[in-house]
N, C-alpha and C positions, 0 to 999 in steps of 0.2 A: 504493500500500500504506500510505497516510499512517493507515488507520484499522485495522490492520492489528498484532499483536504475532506476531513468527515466533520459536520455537525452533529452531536449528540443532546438533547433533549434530557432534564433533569440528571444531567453526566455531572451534576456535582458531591453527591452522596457519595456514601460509603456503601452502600448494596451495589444491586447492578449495575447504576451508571456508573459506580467508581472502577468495577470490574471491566467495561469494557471500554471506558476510556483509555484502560492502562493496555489490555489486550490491545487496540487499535495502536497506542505509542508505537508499542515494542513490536507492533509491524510494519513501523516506519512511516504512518499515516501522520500528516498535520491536522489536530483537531480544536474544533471550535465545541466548546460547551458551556450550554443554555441551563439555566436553572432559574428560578424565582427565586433561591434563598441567596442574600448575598454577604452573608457569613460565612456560610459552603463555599460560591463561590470564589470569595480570597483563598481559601486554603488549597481550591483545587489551580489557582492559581499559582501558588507556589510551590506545589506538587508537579506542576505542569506547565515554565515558567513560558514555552515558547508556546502553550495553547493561546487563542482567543477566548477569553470568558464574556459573555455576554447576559446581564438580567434580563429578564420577562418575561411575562406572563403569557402563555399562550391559548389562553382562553379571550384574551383581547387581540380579535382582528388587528386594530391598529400599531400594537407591539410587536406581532409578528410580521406586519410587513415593514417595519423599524428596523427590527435585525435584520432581514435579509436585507436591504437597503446597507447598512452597514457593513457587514461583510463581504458585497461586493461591492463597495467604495475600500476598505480596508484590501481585502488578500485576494478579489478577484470571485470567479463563480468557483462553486464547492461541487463535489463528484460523488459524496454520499451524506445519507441521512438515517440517523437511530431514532426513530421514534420510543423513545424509554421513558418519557416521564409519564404517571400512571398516578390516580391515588385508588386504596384499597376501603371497602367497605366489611361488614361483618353484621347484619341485621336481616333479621326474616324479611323477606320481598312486602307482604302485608302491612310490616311494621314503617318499613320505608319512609320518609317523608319527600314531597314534590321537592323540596329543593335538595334533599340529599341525592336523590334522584338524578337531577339535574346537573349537580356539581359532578359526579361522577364521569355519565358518558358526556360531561363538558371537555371534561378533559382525556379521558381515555379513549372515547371514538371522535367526538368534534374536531378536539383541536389537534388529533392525530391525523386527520382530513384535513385542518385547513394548513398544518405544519409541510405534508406530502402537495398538496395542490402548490404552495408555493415555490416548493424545493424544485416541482416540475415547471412553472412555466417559468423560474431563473436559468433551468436544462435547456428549454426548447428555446427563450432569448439569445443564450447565448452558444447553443450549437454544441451541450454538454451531456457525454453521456454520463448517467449518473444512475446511481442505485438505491433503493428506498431497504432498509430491516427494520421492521416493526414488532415492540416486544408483547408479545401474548402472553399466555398463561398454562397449565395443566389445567388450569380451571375453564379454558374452551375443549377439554375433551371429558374432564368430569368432575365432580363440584363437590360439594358437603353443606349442611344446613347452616343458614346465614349467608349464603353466597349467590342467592339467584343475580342480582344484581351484577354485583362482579361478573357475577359466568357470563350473562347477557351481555356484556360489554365488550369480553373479551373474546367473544364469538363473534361479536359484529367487527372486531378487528381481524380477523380472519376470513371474515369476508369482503372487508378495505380489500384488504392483500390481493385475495383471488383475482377481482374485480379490478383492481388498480394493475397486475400484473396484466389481465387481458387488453385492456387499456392502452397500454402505453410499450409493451413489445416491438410494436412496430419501429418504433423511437430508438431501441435498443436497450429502454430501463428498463432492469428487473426492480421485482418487489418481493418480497422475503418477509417470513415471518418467525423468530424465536419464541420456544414458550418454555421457558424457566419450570424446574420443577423447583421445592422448598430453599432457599440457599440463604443457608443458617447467617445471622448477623444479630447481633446485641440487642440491637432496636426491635428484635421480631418479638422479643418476652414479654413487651404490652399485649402487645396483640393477641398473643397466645393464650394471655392468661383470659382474657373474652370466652373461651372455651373449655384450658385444661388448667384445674388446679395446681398442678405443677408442672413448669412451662418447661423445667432440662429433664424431667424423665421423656415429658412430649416427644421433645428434640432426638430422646435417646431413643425412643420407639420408635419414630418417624424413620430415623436410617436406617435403623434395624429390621424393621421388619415392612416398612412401604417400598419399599426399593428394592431394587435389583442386586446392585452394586450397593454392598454393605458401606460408605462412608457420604461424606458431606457434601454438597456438591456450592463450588467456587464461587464467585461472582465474574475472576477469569475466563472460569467454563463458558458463562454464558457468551461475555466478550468473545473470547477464539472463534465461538462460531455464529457469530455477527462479522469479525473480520476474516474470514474465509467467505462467508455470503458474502461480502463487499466488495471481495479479489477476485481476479478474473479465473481464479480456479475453477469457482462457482457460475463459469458463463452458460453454462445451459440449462441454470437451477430459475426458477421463477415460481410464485405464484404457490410456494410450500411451504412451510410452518414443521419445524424442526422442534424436538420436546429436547431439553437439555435436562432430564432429570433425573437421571439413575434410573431408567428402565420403570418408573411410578406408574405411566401408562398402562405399560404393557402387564400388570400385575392382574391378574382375576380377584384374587385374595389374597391376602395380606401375608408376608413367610413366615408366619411363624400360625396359621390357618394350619388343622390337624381334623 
């Protein structure tokens, strides 16, 4: 990806966007990353001193045509896009509220649509072929109580993907899609505890016996292959949704099921 400039979307975290910002460095990509928090991004700033970091919101139209505006006034047109920022929900679909609602596919189907719609007409401006990976879920292939929502979202991102992939082939974009299984991080013990009283046996069960492959899976993992979908290795992959997650999928029942 040595020839290669990527925008990453919420890529100032310590979870996934921090895993694949580092995976995209260390293969030689220049990247630009996007977050709303801008305490995150100083840090990933100087983790990353020769990234472009950029604030905003991208749930506001006019901030996302602000960045891109910027970055091609700055370094020129960009050749890939991580659609990664996401927020997570945990409430029965019934209990929902409109605006919880709203805030969610605001951001994990909208503004992952209007993030891709712009990345593609700075390609077709400027005569670039460029490549879209967008981050799904396990949770677009099967869910747990509390998550209709979530699931719903992340399936209509899977279908961005197909639909965007069919779209714009002609162009020469692919469109790709990642879908993280569990990948353990500090921050996840809030959220865990929403459900299990105790959130490191969770954790200990979760590897143990959801998965395939008995250990933890990276936030690298998921990066590496977000930048192999980026690189031309991946030129005949389109329009497919990769599960990074220790074989979770593919399980009927749980391994330790007797």
């Amino acid at each position: 990806l040595s020839n290669k400039t990527i925008l990453i979307t919420g890529g100032a975290g310590v979870g996934v966007g921090g895993g694949i910002c580092q995976a995209l460095t260390q293969s030689g990509a220049r990247i630009v990353i996007n977050d709303i928090d801008q305490n995150a991004l100083q840090k990933a700033q100087e983790t990353y001193p020769d990234a472009l970091t950029i604030s905003a919101n991208i749930k506001n139209p006019e901030e996302v045509e602000a960045m891109f505006s910027t970055i091609r006034s700055r370094i020129g047109p960009i050749q890939g896009l991580v659609n990664n920022a996401g927020v997570g929900l945990c409430k029965p679909a019934h209990k929902v509220q409109e605006d919880e609602f709203n805030h969610l596919f605001g951001v994990n189907v909208q503004a992952l649509w209007r993030m891709s719609k712009a990345f593609v007409n700075q390609c077709l401006e400027t005569s670039t072929i460029g490549h879209i990976v967008n981050i799904s879920s396990v949770h677009a292939h099967s869910t747990q109580a509390g998550y209709a929502i979530y699931c719903a979202a992340k399936n209509a991102v899977l279908g961005l993907t197909m639909g965007m992939a069919c779209d714009l082939g002609c162009y020469g974009i692919r469109v790709n899609a990642v879908g993280p299984g569990y990948v353990h991080a500090a921050q996840n013990y809030d959220l865990i505890k929403t459900w299990a009283d105790d959130p490191d046996q969770w954790v200990k069960n979760m590897t143990q016996n959801q998965q395939v492959i008995n250990r933890s899976i990276k936030a690298t993992d998921i990066g590496n292959t977000v930048a192999f979908l980026l690189s031309d290795l991946a030129c005949s992959i389109t329009g497919q949704n990769i599960f990074v997650d220790n074989g979770t999928t593919s399980l009927l029942f749980n391994r330790d099921f007797t």
